[in-house]
TORMARSE-734641 format. One record per residue (C-alpha): residue number from 1; x, z, y. Coordinates in nm, 3 decimals. Layout:
! TORMARSE-734641
SITE   num        px        pz        py
SITE   NUM         X         Z         Y
...
//
This chain:
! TORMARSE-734641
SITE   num        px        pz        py
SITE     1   -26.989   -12.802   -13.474
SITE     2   -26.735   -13.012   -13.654
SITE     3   -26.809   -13.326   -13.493
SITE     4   -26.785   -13.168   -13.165
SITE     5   -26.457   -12.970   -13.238
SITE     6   -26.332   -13.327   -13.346
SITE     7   -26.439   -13.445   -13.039
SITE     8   -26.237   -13.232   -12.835
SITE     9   -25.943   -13.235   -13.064
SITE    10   -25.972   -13.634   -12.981
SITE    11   -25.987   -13.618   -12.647
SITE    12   -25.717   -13.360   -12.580
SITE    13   -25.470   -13.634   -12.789
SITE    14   -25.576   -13.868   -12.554
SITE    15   -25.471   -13.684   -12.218
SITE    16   -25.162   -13.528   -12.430
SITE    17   -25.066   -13.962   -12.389
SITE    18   -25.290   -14.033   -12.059
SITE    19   -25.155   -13.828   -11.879
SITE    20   -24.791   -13.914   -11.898
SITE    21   -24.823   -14.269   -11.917
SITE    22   -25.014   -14.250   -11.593
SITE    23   -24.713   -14.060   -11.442
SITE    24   -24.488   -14.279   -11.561
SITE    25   -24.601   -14.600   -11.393
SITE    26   -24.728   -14.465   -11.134
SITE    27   -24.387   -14.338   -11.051
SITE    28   -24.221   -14.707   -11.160
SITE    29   -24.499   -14.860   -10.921
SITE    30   -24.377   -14.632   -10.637
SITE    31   -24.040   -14.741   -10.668
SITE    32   -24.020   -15.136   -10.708
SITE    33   -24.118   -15.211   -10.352
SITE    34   -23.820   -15.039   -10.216
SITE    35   -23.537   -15.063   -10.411
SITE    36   -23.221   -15.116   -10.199
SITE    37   -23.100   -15.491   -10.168
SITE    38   -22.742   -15.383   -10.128
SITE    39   -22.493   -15.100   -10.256
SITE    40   -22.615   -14.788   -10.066
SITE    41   -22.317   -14.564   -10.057
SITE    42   -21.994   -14.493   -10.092
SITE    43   -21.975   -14.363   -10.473
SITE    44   -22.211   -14.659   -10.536
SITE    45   -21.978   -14.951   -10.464
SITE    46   -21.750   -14.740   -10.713
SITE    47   -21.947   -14.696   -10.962
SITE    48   -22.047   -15.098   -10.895
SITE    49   -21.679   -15.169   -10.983
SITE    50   -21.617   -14.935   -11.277
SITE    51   -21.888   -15.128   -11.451
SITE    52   -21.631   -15.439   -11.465
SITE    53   -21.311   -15.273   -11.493
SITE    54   -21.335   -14.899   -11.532
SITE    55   -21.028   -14.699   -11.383
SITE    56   -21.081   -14.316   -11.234
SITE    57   -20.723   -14.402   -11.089
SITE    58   -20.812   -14.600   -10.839
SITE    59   -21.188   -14.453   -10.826
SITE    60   -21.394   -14.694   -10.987
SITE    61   -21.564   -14.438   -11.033
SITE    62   -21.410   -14.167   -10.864
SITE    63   -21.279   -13.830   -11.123
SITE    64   -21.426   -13.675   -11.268
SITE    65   -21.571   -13.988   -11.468
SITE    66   -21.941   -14.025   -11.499
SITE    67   -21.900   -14.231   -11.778
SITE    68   -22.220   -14.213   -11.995
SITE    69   -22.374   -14.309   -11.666
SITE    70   -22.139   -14.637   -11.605
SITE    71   -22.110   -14.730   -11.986
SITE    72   -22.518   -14.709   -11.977
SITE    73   -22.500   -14.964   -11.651
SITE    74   -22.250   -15.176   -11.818
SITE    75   -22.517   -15.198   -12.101
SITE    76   -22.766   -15.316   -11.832
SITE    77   -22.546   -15.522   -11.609
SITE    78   -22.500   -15.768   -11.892
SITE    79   -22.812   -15.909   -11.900
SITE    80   -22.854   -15.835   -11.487
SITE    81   -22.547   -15.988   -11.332
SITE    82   -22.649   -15.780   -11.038
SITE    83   -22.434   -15.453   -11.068
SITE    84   -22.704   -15.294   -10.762
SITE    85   -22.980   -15.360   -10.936
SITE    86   -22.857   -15.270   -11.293
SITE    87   -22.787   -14.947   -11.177
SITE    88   -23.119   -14.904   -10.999
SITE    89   -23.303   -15.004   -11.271
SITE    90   -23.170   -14.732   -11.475
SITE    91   -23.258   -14.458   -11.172
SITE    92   -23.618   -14.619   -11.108
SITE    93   -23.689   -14.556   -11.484
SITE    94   -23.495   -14.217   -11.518
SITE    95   -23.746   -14.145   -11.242
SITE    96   -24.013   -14.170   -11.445
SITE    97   -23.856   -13.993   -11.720
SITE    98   -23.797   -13.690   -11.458
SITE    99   -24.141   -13.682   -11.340
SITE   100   -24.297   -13.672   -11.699
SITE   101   -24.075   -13.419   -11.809
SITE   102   -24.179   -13.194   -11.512
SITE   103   -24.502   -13.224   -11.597
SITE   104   -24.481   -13.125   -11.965
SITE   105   -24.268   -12.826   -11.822
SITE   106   -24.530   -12.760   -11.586
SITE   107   -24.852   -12.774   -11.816
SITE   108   -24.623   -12.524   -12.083
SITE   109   -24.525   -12.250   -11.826
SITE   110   -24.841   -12.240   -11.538
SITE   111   -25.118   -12.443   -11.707
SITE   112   -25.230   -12.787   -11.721
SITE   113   -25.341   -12.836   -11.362
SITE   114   -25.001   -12.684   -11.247
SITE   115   -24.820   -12.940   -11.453
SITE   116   -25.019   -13.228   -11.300
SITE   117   -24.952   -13.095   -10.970
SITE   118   -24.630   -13.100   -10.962
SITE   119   -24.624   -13.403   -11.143
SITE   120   -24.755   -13.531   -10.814
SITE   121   -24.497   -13.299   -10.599
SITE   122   -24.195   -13.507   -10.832
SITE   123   -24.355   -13.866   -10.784
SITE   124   -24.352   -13.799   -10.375
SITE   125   -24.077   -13.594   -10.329
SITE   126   -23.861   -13.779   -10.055
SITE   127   -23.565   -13.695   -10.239
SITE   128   -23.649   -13.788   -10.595
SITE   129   -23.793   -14.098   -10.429
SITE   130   -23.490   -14.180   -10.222
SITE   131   -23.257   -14.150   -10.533
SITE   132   -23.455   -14.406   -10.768
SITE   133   -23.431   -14.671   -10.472
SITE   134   -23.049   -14.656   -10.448
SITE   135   -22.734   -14.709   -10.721
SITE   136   -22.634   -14.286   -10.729
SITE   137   -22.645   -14.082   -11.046
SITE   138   -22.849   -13.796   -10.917
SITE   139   -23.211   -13.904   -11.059
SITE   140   -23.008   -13.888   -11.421
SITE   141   -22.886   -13.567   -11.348
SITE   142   -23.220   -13.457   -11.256
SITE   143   -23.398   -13.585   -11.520
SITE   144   -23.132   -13.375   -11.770
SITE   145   -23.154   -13.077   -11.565
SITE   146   -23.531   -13.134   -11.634
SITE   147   -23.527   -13.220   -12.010
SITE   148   -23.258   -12.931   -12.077
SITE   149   -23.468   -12.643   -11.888
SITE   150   -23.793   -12.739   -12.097
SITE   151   -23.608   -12.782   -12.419
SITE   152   -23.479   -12.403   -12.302
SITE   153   -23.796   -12.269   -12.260
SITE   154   -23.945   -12.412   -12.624
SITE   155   -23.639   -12.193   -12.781
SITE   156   -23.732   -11.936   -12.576
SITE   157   -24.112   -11.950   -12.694
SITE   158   -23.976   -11.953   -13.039
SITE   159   -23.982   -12.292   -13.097
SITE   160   -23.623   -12.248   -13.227
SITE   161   -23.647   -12.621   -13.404
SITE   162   -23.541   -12.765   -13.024
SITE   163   -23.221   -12.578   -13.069
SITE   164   -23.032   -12.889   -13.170
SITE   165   -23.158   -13.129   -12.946
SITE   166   -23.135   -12.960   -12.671
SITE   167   -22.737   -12.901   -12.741
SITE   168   -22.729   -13.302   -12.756
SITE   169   -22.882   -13.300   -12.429
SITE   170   -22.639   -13.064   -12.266
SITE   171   -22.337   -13.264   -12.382
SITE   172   -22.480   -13.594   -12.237
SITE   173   -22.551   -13.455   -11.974
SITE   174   -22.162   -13.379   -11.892
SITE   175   -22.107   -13.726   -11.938
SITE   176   -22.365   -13.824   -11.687
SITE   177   -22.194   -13.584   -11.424
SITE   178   -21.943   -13.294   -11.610
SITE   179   -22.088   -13.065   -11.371
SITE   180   -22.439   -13.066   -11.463
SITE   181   -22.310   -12.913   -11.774
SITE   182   -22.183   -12.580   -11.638
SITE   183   -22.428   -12.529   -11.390
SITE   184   -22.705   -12.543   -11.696
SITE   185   -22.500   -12.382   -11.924
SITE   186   -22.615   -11.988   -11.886
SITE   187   -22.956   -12.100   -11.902
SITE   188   -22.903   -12.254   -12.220
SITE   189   -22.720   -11.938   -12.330
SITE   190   -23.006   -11.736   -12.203
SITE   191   -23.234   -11.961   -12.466
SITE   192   -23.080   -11.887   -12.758
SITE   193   -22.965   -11.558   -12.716
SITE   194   -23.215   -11.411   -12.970
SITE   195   -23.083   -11.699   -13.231
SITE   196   -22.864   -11.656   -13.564
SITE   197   -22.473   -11.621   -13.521
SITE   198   -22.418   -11.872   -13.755
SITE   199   -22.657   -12.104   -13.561
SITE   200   -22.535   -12.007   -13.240
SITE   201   -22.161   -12.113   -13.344
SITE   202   -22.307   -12.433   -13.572
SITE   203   -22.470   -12.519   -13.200
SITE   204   -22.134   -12.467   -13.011
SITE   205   -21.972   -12.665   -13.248
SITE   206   -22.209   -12.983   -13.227
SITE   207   -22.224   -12.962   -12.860
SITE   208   -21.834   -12.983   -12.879
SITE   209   -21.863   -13.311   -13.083
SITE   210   -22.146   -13.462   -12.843
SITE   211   -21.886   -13.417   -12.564
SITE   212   -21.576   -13.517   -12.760
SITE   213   -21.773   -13.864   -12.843
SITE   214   -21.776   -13.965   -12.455
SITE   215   -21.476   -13.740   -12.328
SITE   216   -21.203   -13.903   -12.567
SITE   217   -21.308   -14.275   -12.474
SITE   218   -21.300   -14.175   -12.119
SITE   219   -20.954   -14.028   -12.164
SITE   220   -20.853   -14.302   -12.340
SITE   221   -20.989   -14.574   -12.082
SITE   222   -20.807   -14.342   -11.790
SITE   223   -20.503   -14.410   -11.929
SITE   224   -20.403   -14.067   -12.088
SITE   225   -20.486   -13.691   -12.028
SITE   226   -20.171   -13.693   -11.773
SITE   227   -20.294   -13.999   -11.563
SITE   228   -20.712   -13.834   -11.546
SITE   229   -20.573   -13.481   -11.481
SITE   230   -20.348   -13.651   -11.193
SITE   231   -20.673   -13.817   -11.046
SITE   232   -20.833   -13.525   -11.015
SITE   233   -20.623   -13.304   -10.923
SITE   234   -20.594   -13.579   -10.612
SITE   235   -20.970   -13.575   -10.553
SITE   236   -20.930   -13.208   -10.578
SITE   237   -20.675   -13.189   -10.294
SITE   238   -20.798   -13.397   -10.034
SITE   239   -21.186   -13.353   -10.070
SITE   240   -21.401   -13.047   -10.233
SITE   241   -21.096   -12.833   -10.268
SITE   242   -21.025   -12.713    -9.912
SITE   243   -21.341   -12.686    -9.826
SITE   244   -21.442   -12.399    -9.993
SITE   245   -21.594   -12.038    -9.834
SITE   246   -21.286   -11.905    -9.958
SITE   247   -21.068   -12.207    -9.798
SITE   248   -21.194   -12.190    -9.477
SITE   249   -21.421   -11.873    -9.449
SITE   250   -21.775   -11.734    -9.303
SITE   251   -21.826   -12.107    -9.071
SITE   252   -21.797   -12.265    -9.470
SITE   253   -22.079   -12.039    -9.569
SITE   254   -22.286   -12.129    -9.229
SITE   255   -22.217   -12.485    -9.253
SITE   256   -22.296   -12.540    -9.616
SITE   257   -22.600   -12.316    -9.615
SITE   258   -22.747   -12.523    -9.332
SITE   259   -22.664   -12.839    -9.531
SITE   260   -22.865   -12.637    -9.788
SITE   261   -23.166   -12.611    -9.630
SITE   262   -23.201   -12.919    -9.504
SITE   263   -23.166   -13.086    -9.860
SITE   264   -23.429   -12.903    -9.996
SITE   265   -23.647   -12.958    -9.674
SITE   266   -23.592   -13.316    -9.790
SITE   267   -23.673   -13.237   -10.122
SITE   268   -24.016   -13.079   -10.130
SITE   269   -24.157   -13.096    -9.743
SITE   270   -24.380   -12.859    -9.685
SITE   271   -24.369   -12.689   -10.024
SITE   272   -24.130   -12.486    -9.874
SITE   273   -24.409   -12.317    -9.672
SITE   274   -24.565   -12.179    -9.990
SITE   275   -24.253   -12.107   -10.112
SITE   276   -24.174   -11.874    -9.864
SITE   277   -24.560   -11.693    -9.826
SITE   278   -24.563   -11.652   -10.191
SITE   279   -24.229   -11.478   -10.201
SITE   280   -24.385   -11.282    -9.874
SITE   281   -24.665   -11.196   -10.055
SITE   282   -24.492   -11.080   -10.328
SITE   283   -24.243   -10.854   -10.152
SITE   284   -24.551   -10.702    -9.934
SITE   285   -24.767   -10.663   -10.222
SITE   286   -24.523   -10.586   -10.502
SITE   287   -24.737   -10.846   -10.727
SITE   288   -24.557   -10.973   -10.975
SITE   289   -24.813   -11.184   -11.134
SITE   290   -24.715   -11.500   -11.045
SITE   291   -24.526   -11.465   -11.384
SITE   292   -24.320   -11.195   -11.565
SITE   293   -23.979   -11.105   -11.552
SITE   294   -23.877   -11.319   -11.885
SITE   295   -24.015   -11.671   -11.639
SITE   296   -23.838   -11.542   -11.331
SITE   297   -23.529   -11.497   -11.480
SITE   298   -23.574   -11.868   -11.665
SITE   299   -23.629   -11.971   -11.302
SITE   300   -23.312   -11.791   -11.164
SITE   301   -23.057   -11.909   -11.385
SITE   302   -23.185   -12.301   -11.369
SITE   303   -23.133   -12.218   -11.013
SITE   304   -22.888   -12.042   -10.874
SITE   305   -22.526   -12.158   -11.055
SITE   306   -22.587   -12.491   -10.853
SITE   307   -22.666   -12.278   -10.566
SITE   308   -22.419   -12.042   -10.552
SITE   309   -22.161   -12.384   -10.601
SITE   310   -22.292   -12.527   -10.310
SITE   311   -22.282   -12.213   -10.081
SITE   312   -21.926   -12.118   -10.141
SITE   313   -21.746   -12.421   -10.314
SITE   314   -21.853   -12.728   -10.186
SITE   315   -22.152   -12.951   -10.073
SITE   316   -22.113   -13.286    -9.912
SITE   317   -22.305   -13.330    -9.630
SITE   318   -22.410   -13.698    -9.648
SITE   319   -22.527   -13.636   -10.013
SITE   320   -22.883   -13.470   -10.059
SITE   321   -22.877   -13.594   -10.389
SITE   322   -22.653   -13.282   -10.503
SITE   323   -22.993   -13.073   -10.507
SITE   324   -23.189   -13.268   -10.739
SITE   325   -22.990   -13.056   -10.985
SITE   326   -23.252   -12.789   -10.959
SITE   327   -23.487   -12.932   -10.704
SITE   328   -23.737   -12.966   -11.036
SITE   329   -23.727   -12.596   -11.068
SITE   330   -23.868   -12.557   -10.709
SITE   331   -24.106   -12.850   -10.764
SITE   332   -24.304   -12.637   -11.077
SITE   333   -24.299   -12.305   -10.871
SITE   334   -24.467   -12.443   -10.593
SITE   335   -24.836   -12.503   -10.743
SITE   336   -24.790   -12.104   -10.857
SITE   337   -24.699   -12.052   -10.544
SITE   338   -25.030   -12.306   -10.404
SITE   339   -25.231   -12.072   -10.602
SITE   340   -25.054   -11.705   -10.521
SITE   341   -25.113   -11.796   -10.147
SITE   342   -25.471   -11.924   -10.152
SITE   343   -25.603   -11.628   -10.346
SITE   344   -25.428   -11.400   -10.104
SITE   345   -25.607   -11.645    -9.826
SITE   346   -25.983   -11.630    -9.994
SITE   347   -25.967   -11.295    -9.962
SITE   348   -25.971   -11.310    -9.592
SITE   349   -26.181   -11.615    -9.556
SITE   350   -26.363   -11.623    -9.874
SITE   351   -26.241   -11.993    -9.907
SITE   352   -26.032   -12.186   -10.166
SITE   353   -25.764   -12.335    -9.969
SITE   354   -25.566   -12.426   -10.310
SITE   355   -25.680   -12.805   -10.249
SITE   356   -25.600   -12.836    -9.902
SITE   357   -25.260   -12.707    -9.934
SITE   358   -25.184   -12.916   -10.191
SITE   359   -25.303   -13.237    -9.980
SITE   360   -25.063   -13.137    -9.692
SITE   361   -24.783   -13.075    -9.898
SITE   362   -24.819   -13.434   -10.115
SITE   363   -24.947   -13.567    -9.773
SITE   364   -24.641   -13.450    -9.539
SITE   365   -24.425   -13.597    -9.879
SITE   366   -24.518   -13.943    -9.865
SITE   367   -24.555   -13.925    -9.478
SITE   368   -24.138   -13.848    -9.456
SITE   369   -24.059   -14.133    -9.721
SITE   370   -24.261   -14.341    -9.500
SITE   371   -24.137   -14.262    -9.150
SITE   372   -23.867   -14.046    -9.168
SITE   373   -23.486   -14.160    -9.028
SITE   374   -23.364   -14.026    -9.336
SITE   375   -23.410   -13.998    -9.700
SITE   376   -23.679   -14.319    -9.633
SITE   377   -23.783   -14.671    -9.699
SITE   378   -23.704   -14.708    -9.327
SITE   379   -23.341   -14.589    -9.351
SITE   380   -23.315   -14.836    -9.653
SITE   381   -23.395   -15.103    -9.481
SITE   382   -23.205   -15.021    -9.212
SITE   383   -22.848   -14.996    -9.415
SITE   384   -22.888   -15.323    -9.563
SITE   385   -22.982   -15.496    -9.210
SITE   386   -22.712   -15.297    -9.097
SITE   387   -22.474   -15.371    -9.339
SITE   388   -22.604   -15.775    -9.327
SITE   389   -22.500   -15.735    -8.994
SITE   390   -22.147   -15.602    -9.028
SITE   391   -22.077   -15.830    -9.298
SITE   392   -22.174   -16.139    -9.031
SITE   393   -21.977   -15.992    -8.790
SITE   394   -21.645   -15.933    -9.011
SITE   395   -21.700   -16.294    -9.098
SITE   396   -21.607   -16.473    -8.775
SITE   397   -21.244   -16.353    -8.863
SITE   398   -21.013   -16.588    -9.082
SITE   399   -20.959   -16.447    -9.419
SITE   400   -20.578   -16.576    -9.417
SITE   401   -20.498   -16.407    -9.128
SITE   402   -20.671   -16.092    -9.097
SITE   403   -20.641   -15.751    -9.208
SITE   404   -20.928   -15.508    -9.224
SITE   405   -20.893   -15.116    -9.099
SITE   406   -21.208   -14.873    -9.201
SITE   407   -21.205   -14.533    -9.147
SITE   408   -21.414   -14.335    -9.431
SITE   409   -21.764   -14.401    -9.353
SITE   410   -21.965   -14.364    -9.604
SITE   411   -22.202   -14.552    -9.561
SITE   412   -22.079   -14.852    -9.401
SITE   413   -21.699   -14.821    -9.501
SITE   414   -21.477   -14.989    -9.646
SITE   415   -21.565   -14.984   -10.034
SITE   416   -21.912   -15.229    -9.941
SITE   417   -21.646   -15.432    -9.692
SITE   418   -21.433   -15.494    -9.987
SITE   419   -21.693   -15.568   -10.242
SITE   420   -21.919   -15.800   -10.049
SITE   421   -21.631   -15.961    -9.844
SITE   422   -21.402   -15.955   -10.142
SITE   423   -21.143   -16.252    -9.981
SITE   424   -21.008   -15.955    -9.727
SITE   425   -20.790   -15.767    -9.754
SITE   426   -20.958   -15.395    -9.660
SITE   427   -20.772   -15.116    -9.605
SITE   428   -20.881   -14.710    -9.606
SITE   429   -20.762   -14.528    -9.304
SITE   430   -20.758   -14.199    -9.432
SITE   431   -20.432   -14.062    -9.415
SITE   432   -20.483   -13.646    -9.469
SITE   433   -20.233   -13.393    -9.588
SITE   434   -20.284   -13.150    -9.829
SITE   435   -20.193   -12.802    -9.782
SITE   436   -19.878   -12.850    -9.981
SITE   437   -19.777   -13.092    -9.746
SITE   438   -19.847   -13.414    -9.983
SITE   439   -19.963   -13.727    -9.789
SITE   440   -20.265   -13.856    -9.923
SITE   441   -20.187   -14.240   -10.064
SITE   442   -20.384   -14.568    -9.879
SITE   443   -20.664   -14.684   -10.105
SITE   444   -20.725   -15.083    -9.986
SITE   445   -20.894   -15.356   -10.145
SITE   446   -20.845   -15.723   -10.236
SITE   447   -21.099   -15.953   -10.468
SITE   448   -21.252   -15.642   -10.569
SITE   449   -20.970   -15.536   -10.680
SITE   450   -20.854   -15.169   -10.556
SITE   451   -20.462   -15.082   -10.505
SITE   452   -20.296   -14.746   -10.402
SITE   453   -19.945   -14.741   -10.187
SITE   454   -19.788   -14.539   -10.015
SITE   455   -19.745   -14.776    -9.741
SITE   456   -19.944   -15.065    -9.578
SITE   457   -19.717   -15.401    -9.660
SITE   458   -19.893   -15.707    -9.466
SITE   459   -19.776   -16.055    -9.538
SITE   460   -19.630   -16.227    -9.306
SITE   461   -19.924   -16.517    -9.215
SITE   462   -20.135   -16.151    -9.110
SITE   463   -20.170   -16.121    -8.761
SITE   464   -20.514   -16.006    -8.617
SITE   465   -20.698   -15.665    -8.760
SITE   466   -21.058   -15.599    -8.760
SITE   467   -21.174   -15.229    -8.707
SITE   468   -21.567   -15.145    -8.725
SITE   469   -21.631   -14.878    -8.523
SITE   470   -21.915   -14.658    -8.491
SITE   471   -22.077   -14.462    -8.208
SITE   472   -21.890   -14.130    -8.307
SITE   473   -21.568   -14.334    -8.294
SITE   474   -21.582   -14.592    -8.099
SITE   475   -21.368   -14.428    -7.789
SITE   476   -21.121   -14.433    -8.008
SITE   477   -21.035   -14.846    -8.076
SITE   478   -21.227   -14.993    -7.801
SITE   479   -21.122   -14.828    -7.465
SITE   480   -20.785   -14.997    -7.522
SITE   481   -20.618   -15.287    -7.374
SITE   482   -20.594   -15.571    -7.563
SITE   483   -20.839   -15.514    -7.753
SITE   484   -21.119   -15.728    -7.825
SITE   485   -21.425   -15.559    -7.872
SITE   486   -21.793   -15.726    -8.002
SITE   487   -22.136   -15.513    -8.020
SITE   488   -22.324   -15.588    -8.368
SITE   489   -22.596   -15.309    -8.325
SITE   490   -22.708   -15.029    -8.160
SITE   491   -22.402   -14.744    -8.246
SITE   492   -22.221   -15.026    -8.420
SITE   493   -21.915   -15.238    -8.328
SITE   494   -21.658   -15.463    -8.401
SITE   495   -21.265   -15.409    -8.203
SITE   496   -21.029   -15.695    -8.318
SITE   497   -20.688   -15.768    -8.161
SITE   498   -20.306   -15.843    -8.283
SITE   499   -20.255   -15.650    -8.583
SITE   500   -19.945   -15.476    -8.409
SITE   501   -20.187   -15.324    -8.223
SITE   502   -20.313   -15.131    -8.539
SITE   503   -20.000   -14.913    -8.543
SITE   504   -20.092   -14.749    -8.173
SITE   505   -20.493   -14.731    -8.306
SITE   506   -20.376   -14.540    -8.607
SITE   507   -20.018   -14.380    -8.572
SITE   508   -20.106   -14.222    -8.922
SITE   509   -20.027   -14.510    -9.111
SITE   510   -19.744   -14.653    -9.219
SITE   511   -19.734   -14.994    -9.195
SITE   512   -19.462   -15.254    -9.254
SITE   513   -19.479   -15.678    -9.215
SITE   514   -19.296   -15.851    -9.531
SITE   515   -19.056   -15.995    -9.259
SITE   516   -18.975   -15.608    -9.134
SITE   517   -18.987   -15.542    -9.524
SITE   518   -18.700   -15.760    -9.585
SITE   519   -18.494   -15.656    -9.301
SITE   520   -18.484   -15.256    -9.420
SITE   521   -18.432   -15.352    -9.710
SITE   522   -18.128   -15.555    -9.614
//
């Protein structure tokens, strides 16, 4: 009996490591082949540049900071000169971490075969995928969302020695992204709410030093309390701010709770199926025994403070990655849910359908990642032949005499023009008002270098523009006269002409020769 009780004592130690480790390269396997050749967004040609010279002023990165995140790719980028893959390198490993993590939260709230299951959900999620191929900070941010909700549920379970630990977590997680911090702040709270006083204020006072330690530097590296508060207050203004349910009413609500949906669609395929029969099921039944009320209020608070952000503040519509915030919390409840909905199903059909759901959902996963136009290994490969292309195209133009105009694409604006093409100068079109009636500055680019003014000042040896225009746009630059225009792609173009023309194209900006400089001045 000993032996044998050894025996399994052994063998449970080695799936306690198996079992991980096999998660963990599996899910570093799954990501190598389709890593992104060049910088995929927007925010990641910013946080490309804050790795050299940091500066939330001019956005590299943009407020509000993120600067465990870039101080962790600076760390990398020194030894890969390659500030795209540095930072992917870091995502395709915090993948890993996220997907192990899930499954240790898994196997400690549902069971061990719940925990491998969605182990497999996290490795093939399109989302979670998507996010370790590309230089964004959301597969960090999920991984902490991850890592803070299971060190959560240990102090719930009593295990009150995680209490400390899991404060560290929370504060570097606000240095990853500041908001991950609030949104998984009341279900910390909720953790140790049975704790101490004395340890519950000792906690609050160490998670104020973890922050402190990466706040103050950033502060300091901003250039001042007065110069970050500035920069975000600008962000503020002319993004997120106005766009709130309360900003612009009920179509806000619609809008972002479409935008929603589809993220999560992206995010767990057809788990959202189950999702919705077990919650059926539920209601019709009034079975609670999915879990009890201490696990579904665990589950609500990881949840909903993200959610309740994105429905009435803000969600950006080009970034899915917002939801990997709490995606991981839909990712565990779906093999409960895989289970609640093939019981109710055997007793109809006397069949265990558990298997076969779970095949479709992992199945319809890897299919989208495939296939899909979005959130894909095909749209990957599309933005950088894309992108290869525009670059090509912007290149037949003399850098001594030509000015670049982008309007704020994302994905092909002008933050990649001015990094890859860094002998142009590239300039934001983007010229909003705030409802205070403040003119938002121009934000162009020269040698990787970024400048703000409140004018556009061309030399005097700059006389042709370059505009890239996109389906959506295109109307506007190329049914003119006089102006040149060239087809790169399918929905993408190139209009070029005398850069006097650019004032007529875009009456928004202010722009100003040296010569016509010289004259007002005079």
């Amino acid at each position: 009996m000993q032996s044998e009780f050894t025996g399994n004592n052994v063998r449970s130690s080695i799936n306690d490591i198996a079992y991980p480790a096999i998660f963990f390269i599996v899910t570093i396997l799954t990501r190598l082949p389709f890593t992104s050749r060049l910088l995929y967004h927007w925010d990641s040609v910013q946080f490309a540049l804050g790795l050299e010279d940091y500066d939330i002023t001019v956005h590299q990165p943009h407020p509000p900071g993120y600067f465990l995140y870039v101080m962790l790719g600076r760390l990398v980028y020194f030894f890969i000169r390659d500030a795209n893959y540095a930072l992917i390198i870091i995502n395709i490993f915090f993948s890993g971490f996220t997907v192990v993590t899930i499954y240790f939260l898994g196997k400690e709230i549902f069971g061990k075969k719940a925990g491998v299951f969605a182990a497999v959900i996290a490795i093939t999620s399109p989302n979670l995928w998507f996010h370790g191929e590309v230089a964004l900070t959301y597969i960090v941010e999920s991984f902490f969302s991850s890592l803070i909700a299971l060190l959560c549920w240990r102090i719930l379970r009593g295990r009150h020695g995680y209490l400390w630990l899991s404060v560290i977590a929370l504060g570097i997680s606000g240095g990853i992204r500041q908001n991950t911090m609030v949104f998984l702040l009341p279900l910390w709270l909720y953790s140790v709410k049975k704790l101490p006083i004395r340890k519950f204020i000792l906690s609050i006072g160490l998670l104020g030093i973890v922050c402190l330690l990466w706040f103050v530097p950033m502060i300091w590296m901003t250039g001042g309390w007065n110069t970050y508060i500035s920069a975000l207050r600008e962000l503020w203004q002319f993004h997120a701010g106005r766009a709130s349910v309360f900003e612009q009413g009920y179509a806000a609500f619609i809008l972002f709770s479409s935008i929603l949906v589809r993220f999560i669609a992206y995010s767990i395929g057809a788990g959202v199926f189950t999702l919705v029969m077990a919650a059926y099921l539920l209601i019709r039944h009034k079975n609670t025994g999915i879990m009890d009320r201490s696990t579904a209020f665990f589950f609500l608070l990881w949840i909903m403070p993200s959610v309740l952000f994105f429905l009435l503040i803000f969600i950006e519509p080009s970034n899915p990655g917002y939801v990997l915030i709490f995606i991981p919390a839909l990712i565990l409840l779906i093999p409960a849910s895989v289970i609640h909905v093939s019981n109710d199903l055997n007793l109809l059909t006397a069949k265990d359908f558990s298997y076969v759901i779970s095949m479709v959902i992992i199945i319809t996963n890897i299919a989208v990642f495939c296939f899909h136009n979005e959130m894909s290994c095909r749209e990957i490969r599309s933005h950088d032949r894309n992108l290869s292309v525009l670059f090509d195209g912007i290149k037949k133009f003399s850098t001594s005499n030509t000015a670049v105009f982008v309007e704020p694409y994302i994905f092909y604006g002008y933050r990649q023009i001015m990094y890859y093409l860094p002998e142009y100068r590239v300039y934001l079109v983007d010229a909003r008002v705030s409802p205070s009636g403040e003119r938002r500055k121009t934000f162009w680019g020269l040698k990787r270098k970024t400048f703000i003014s409140d004018i556009v000042t061309l030399s005097g040896d700059v006389n042709n523009f370059v505009i890239p225009s996109f389906s959506d746009k295109r109307d506007k630059v190329t049914r003119r006269e006089s102006v040149s225009v060239t087809r790169l792609s399918f929905g993408m173009f190139i209009a070029a002409g005398s850069v006097d023309f650019v004032r007529k194209v875009f009456p928004q900006l202010e722009i100003i020769k040296e010569g016509e400089l010289a004259g007002l001045t005079e």
